[in-house]
C-alpha positions in Angstrom: 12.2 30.3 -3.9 12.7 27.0 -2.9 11.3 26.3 0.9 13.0 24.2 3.3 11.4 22.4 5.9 13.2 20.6 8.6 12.7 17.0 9.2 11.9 15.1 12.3 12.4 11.7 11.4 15.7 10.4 13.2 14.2 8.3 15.9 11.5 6.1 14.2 13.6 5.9 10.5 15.6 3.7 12.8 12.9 1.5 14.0 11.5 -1.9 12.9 7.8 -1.8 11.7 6.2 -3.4 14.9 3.1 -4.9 13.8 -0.1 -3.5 15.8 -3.0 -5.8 17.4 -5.9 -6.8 15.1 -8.7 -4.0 16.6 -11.6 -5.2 18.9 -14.0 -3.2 16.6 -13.1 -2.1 12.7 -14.4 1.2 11.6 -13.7 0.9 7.9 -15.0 4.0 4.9 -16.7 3.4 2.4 -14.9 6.2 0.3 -10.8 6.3 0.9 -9.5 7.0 -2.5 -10.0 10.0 -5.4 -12.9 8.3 -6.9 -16.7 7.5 -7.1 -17.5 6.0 -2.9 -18.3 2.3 -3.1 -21.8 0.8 -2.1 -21.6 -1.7 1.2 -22.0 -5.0 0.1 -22.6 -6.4 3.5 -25.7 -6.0 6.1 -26.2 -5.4 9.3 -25.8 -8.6 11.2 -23.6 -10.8 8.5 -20.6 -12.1 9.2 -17.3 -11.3 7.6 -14.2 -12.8 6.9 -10.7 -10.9 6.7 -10.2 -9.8 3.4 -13.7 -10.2 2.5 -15.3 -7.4 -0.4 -17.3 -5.3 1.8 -18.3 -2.5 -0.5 -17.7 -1.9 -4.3 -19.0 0.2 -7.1 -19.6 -0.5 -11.0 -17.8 2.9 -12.0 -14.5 2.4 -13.4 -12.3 5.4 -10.9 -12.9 3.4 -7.9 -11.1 0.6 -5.7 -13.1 -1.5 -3.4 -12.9 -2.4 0.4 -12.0 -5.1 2.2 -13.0 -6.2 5.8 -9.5 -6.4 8.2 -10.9 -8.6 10.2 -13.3 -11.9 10.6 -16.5 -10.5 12.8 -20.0 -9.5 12.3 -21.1 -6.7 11.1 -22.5 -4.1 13.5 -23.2 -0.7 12.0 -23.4 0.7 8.9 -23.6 4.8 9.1 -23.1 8.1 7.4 -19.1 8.7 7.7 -19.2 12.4 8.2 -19.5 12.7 11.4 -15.9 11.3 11.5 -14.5 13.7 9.2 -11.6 15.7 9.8 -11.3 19.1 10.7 -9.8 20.7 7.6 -12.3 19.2 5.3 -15.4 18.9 7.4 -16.9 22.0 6.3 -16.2 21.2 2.7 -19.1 19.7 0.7 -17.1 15.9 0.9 -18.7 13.4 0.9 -17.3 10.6 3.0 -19.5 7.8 2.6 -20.5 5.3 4.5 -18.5 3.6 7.8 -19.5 0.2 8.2 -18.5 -1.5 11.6 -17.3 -4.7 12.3 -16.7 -6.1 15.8 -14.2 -8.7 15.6 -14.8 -12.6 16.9 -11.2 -13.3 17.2 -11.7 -16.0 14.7 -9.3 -15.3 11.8 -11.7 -16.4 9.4 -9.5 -15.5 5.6 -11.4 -15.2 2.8 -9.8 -16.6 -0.5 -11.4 -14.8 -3.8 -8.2 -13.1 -4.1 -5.8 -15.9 -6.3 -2.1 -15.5 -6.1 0.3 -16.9 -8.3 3.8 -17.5 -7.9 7.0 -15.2 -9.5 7.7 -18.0 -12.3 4.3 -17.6 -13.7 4.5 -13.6 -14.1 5.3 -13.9 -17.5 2.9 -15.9 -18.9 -0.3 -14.1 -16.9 -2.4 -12.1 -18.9 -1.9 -8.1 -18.3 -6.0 -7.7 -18.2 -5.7 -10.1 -15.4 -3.1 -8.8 -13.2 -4.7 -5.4 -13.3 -8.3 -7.1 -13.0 -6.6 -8.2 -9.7 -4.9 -5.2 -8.4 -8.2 -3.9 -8.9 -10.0 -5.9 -6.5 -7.2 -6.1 -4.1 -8.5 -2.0 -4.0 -5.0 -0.7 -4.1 -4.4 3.3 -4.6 -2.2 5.3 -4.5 -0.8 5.1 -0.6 1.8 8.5 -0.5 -1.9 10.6 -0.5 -3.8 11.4 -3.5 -5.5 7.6 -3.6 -6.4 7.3 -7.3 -7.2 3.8 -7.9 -3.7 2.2 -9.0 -5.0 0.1 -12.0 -6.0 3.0 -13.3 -3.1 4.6 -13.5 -1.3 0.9 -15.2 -3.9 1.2 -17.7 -2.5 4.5 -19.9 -4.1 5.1 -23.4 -2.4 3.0 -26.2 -1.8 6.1 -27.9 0.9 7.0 -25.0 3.9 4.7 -24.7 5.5 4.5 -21.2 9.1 5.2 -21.0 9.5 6.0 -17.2 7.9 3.9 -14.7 9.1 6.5 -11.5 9.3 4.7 -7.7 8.9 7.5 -5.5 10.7 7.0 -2.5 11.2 11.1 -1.6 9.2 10.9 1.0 9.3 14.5 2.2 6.7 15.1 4.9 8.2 16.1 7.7 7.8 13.0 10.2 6.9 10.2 7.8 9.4 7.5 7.6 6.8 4.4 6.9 8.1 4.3 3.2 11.7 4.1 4.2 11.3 1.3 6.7 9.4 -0.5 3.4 12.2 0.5 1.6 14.8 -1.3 3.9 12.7 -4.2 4.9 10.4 -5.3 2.2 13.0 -4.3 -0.5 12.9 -7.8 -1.7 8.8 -7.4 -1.9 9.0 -4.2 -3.8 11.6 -5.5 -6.2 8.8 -8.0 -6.8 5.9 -5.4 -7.2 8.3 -3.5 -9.6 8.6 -6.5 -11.9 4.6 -6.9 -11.9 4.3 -3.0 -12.9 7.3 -3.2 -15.6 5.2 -5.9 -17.2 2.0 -4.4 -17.5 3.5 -1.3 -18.7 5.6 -3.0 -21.4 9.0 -3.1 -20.0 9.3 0.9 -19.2 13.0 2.2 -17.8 12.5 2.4 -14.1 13.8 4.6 -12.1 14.0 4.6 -8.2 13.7 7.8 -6.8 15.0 8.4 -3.4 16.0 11.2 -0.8 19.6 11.1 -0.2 19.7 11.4 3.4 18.1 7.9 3.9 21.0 6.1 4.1 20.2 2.5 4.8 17.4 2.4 2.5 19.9 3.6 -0.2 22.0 0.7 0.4 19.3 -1.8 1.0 17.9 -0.7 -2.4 21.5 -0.6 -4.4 21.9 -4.1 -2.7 18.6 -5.8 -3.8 18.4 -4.1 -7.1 21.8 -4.4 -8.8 21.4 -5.9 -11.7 18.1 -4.7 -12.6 18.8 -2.7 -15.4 17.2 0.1 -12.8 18.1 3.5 -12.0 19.2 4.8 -8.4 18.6 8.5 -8.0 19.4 9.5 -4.6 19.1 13.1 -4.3 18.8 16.1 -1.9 15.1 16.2 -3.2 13.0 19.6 -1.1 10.0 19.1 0.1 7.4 19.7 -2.9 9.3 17.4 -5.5 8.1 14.6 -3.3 4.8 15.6 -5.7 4.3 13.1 -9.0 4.8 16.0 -11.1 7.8 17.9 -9.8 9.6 15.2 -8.7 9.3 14.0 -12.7 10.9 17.8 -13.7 13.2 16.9 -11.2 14.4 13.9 -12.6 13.6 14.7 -16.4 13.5 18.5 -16.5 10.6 19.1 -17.7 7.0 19.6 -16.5 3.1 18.0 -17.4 1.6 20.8 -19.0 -1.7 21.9 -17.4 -4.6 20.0 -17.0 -2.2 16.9 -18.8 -1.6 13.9 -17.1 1.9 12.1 -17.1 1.4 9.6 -19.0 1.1 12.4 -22.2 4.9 12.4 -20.9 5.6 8.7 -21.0 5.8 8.2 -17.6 4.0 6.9 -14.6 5.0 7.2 -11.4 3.9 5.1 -8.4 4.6 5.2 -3.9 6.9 2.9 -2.6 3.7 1.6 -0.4 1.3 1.0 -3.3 4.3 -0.7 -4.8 4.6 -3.2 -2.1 0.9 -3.5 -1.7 0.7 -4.7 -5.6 3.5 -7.5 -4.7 1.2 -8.6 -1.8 -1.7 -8.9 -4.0 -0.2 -10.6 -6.6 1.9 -12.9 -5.2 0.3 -13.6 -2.1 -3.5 -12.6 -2.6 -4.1 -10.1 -0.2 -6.4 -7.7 -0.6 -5.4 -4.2 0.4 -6.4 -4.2 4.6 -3.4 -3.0 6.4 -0.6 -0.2 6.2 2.8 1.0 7.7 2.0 4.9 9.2 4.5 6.2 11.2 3.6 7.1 14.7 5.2 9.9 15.3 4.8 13.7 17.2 5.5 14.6 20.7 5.6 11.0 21.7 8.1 9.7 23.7 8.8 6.3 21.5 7.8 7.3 18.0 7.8 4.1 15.7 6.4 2.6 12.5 3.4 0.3 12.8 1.8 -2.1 10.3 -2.0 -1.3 11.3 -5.4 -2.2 9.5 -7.4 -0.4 7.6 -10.5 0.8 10.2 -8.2 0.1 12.8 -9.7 3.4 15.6 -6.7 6.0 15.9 -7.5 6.2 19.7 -7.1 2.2 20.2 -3.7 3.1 19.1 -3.4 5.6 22.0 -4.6 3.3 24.4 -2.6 0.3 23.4 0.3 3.0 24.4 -0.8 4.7 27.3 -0.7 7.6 26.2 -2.8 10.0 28.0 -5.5 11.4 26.1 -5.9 14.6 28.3 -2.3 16.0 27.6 -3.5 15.9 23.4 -3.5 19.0 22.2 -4.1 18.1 18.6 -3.6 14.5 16.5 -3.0 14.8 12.5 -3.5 11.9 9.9 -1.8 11.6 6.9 1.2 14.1 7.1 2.4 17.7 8.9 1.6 19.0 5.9 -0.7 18.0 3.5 -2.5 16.1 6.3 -5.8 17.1 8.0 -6.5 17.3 12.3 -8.9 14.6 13.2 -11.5 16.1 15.5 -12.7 12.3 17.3 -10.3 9.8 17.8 -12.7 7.4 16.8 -11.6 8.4 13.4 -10.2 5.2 11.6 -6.7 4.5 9.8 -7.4 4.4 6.0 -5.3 3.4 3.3 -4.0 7.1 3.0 -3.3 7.1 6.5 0.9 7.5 5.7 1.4 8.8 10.0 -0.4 9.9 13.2 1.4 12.9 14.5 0.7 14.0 18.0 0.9 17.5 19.7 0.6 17.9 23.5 -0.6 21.0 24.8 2.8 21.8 26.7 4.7 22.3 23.5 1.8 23.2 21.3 2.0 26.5 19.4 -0.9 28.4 18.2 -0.9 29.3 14.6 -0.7 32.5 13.3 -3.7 35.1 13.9 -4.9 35.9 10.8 -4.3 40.1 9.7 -4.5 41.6 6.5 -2.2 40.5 3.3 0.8 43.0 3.4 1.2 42.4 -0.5 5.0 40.5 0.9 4.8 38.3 -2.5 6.1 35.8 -0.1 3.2 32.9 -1.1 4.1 33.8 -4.5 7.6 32.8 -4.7 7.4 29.9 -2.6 4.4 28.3 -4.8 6.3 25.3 -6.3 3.8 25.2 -9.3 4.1 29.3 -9.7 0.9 30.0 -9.3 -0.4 33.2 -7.4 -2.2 31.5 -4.2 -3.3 35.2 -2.7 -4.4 36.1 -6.1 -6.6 32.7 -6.0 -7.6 33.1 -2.3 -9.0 36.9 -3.4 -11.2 35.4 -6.2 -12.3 32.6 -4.1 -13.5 34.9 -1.1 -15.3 36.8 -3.8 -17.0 33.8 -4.6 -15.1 34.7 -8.5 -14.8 31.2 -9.7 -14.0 32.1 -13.3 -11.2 34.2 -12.0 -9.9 31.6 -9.8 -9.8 29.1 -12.7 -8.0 31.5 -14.9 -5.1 31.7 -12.0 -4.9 27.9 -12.6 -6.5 27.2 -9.1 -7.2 23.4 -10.0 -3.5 23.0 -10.7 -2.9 23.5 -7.0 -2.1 19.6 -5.2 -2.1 20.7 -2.1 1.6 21.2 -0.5 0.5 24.2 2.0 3.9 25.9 1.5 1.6 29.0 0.8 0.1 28.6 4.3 3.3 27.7 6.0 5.2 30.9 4.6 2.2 33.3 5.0 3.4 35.9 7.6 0.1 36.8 7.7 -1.8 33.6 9.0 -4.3 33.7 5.9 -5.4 30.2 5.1 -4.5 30.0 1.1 -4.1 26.7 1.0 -7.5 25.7 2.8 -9.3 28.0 0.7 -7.4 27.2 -2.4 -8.3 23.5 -2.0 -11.9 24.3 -1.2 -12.7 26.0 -4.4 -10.8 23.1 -6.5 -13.9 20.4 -4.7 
């Protein structure tokens, strides 16, 4: 059973990314990506320059962090206690937050060396992905794994497919497809930069249909390429790596594979453009379109640093913090409910969504499973999420893990179809940490 969710994206896909004011005071984790967290670099006290290596770690799944602004630093502290409702009780571990107070200086450091397009070719693939490894670029549509990572596949696996995914399926987001109509030039460039370190793959663009001027944006700027358009009415789930590839291929990544077994690799429209900025222009990974978006009144698409506090955003648009209800970073779906607005953007932070209290509406009161088969059938993966939440309550790990409970990647199409409010996908995703 294939689940459709309806969109709300036609005021802010329309527009212009409206680039937000450099924050008074940075709040920037230590740990943003799928990884080992990175030790701070920096003291109390020293000053910083933007795009300065802040924190770092000598293990090889991790992608460093950069200081967004010039400043001194003021704080460095446990990051838990601005963790997010859904995971908060989890045993994550956050890191640290180190704070910077800006001095309005616009001090830039330079470690990071650009080059220009006509020398692509003759740069070293160890270097390009020594680089886009300190930039500290992941993966920006949610999961975060540390992007040179995934451009450095086994020599034993040949990469057919490099995949741009440009579904973009949560229900408000539209920060990709602004990218996609007004950096299309950029990500062009960032696609060339992949290609070559992969060793000249087929690429294919991957795109939802229904976003029109992207479409033609990206037909315009890439004809020509020797590069695939698929514009399709992808759902929801197939926005995921590994059913949008049996989308587009038919087949699936058996379990516990990744897909580069496959031959292919598939990387966000975001991360894409974030590789063409560190390449070509040397910047480290320290801002990010998310789309502003909810019960608002104007909802738009920002370019934001990294750290920037998601209530300085509220403030800068009077919006009045009493009428909140509830604010959610990093999709209506797979995102999670911030519990302080003090809470900083991070480089997963794809959109803000915003629910007032006048047209707020309580979730479902949990009862007792009526056996309806209904999480079942919607589980894009096939898996048995009620079977998995049973095990889990029973503390049954082994049981769990038989039901393939690690496979799960989070959509919360169980949850969202569960008549009776039981939280699958929470519990599900708990047992997988």
């Amino acid at each position: 059973m294939t689940v459709k969710i309806k969109e709300r994206k036609e005021k802010e896909r329309k527009v212009p990314i409206e680039v937000f004011p450099d924050p008074k005071t940075a709040v920037i984790l230590t740990l943003q990506h799928s990884g080992a967290k990175n030790t701070p670099l920096v003291s109390v006290g020293d000053k910083v320059s933007i795009g300065q290596k802040i924190g770092n770690s000598d293990k090889k799944v991790n992608a460093p962090i950069h200081s967004p602004i010039s400043g001194e630093v003021k704080q460095i502290s446990n990051a838990n206690s601005l963790c997010y409702e859904d995971v908060c009780t989890l045993p994550a571990d956050f890191g640290e937050a180190i704070i910077i107070e800006n001095d309005g200086k616009k001090r830039k450091d330079k470690s990071l060396v650009s080059i220009s397009e006509s020398e692509l070719e003759s740069i070293s693939n160890d270097i390009l992905i020594g680089r886009i490894r300190e930039a500290g670029i992941i993966g920006m549509g949610g999961a975060g794994f540390p992007t040179h990572i995934k451009l450095s596949p086994p020599s034993a696996y040949p990469i057919k497919f490099l995949v741009v995914n440009a579904c973009e399926s949560e229900v408000f987001d539209t920060s990709d497809e602004r990218l996609l109509i007004e950096k299309t030039t950029n990500i062009l460039k960032g696609v060339k930069v992949m290609r070559k370190i992969l060793g000249s793959p087929e690429v294919i663009i991957a795109v939802k249909e229904n976003k029109f001027e992207a479409v033609e944006r990206v037909k315009e700027v890439f004809s020509g390429e020797q590069i695939r358009i698929e514009a399709r009415s992808f759902s929801y789930a197939q926005g995921d790596a590994s059913l949008l590839q049996k989308a587009l291929f038919g087949w699936e990544v058996p379990a516990g594979k990744r897909s580069y077994t496959m031959g292919v690799v598939v990387h966000n429209v975001a991360t894409i453009n974030a590789v063409a900025n560190a390449i070509f222009k040397g910047e480290p990974l320290i801002s990010r379109v998310t789309t502003f978006t909810g019960d608002i009144d104007e909802p738009k698409n920002l370019l934001v640093k990294i750290g920037t506090p998601i209530g300085s955003i509220f403030d800068h648009y009077k919006i009045n913090q009493g009428d909140i209800r509830k604010v959610v970073s990093g999709g209506a779906m797979m995102g999670n409910t911030i519990t302080s607005l003090g809470a900083p953007v991070t480089k997963k932070t794809s959109s803000i969504i915003v629910y007032y209290k006048s047209n707020y509406k309580l979730g479902k009161k949990k009862t007792a499973c009526i056996r309806c088969s209904k999480c079942i059938s919607a589980c894009p993966l096939n898996l048995h999420p009620v079977l998995i939440y049973e095990a889990l309550e029973k503390e049954d790990l082994k049981s769990a893990k038989r039901l393939n409970s690690e496979d799960c990647f989070g959509c919360r199409i169980c949850s969202y179809v569960c008549p009776s409010g039981i939280p699958l996908a929470h519990t599900i995703l708990s047992g997988n940490l």
